[in-house]
C-alpha positions as CSV (number, residue, x, y, z in Angstrom):
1,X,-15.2,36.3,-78.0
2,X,-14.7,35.8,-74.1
3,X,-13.8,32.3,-72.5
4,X,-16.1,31.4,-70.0
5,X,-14.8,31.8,-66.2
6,X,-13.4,28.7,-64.2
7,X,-16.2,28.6,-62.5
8,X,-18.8,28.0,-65.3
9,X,-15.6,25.4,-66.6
10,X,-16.6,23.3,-63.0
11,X,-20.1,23.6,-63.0
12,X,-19.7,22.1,-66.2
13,X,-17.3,19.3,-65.1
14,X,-19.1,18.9,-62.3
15,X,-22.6,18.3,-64.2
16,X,-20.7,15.7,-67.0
17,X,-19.1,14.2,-63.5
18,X,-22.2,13.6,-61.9
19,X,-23.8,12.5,-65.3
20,X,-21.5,9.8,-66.1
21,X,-21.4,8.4,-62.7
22,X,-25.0,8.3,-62.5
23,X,-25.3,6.3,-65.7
24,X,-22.1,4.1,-65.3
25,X,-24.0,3.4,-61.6
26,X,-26.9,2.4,-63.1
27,X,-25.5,0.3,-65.4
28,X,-23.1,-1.3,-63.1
29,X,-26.0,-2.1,-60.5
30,X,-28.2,-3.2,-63.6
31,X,-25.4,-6.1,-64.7
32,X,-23.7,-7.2,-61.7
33,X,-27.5,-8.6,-60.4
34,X,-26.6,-10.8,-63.5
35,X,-25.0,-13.9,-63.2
36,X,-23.1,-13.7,-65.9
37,X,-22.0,-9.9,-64.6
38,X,-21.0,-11.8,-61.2
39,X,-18.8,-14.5,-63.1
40,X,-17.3,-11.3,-65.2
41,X,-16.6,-8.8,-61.9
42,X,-14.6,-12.5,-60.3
43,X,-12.7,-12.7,-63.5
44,X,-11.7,-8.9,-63.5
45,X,-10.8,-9.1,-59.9
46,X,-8.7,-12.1,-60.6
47,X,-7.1,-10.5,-63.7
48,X,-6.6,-7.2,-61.6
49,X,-5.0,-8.8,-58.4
50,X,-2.3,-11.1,-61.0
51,X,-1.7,-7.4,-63.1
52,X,-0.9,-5.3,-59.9
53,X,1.5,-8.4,-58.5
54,X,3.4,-8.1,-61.8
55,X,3.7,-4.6,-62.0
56,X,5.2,-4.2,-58.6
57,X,7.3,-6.8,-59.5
58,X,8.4,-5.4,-61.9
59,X,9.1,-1.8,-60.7
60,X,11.1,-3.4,-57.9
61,X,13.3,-5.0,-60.6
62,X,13.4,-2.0,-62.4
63,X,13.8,0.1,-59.6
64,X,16.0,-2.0,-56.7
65,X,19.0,-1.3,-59.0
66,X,18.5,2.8,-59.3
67,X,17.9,2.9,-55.8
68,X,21.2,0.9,-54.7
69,X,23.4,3.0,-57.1
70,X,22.6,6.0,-55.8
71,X,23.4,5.0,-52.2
72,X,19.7,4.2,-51.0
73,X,18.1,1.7,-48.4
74,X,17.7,-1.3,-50.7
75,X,14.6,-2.4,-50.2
76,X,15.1,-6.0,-50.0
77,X,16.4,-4.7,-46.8
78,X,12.9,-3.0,-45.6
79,X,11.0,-6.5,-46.7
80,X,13.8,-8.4,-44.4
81,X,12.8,-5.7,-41.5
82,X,9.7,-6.1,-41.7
83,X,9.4,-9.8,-41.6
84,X,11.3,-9.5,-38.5
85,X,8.9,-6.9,-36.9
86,X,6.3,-9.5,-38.0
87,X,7.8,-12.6,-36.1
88,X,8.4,-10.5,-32.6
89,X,4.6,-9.3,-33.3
90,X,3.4,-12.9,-34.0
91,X,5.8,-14.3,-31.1
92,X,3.8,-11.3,-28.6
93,X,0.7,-12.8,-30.0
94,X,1.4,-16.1,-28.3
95,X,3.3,-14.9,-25.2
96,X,-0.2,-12.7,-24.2
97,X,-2.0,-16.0,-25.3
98,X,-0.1,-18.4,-23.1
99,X,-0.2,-15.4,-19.9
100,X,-3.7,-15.0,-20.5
101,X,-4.5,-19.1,-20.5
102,X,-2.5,-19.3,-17.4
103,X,-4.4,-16.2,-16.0
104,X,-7.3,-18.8,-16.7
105,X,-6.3,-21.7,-14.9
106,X,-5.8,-20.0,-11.7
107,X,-8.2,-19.9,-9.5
108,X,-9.0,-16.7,-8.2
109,X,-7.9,-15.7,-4.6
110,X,-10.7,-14.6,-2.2
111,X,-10.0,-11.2,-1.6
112,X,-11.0,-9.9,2.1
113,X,-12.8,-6.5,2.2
114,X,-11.0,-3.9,4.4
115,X,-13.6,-3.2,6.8
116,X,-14.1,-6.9,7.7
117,X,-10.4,-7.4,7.9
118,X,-10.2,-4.7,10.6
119,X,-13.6,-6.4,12.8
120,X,-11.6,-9.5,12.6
121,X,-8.5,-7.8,14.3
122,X,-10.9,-5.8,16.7
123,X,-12.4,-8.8,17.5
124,X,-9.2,-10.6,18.8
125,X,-8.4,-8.2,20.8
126,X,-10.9,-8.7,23.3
């Protein structure tokens, strides 16, 4: 009795793979044209977003601790950095807004082409 290769083991995975996501497509597509499939998908996305924001909490409580204790960056110290890089970036934001409303007001100079500049002077001289 052989085993089959690892390449007959992929096409074979590959063949279920395709398969599966084929019908779960289908199916998906099929429901969520459904109003009732709309109201679920909100709900799971709802459910998903709350689940994620408690499991990071979480692994920051569980982890915060481990990292301190063995000498690490806390990273209670990385948040606090990066809400500081996030003020200077939102203070740029209304620096360039305020240059760029006073680079508005003015009035643009008129701006003499070289060639009549130098006619001008040529023209004096007479």
């Amino acid at each position: 009795m052989t085993q089959p290769g690892i390449a007959d083991l992929m096409d074979q995975w590959k063949l279920m793979s395709d398969q599966f996501l084929k019908s779960w497509g289908e199916s998906y597509e099929a429901y969520s044209g459904s109003e009732q499939g709309q109201t679920l998908a909100g709900e799971m996305e709802k459910n998903y977003v709350a689940a994620r924001a408690t499991m990071a909490k979480a692994a920051r409580d569980a982890y915060g601790p481990i990292v301190e204790a063995v000498g690490a960056v806390p990273l209670t110290e990385f948040q606090r950095l990066a809400d500081q890089v996030h003020t200077v970036l939102l203070r740029l934001d209304k620096i360039d807004d305020a240059l760029a409303a006073l680079l508005g007001a003015q009035a643009p100079a008129p701006v003499r082409a070289p060639a009549a500049a130098a006619k001008k002077k040529a023209v004096k001289k007479k």
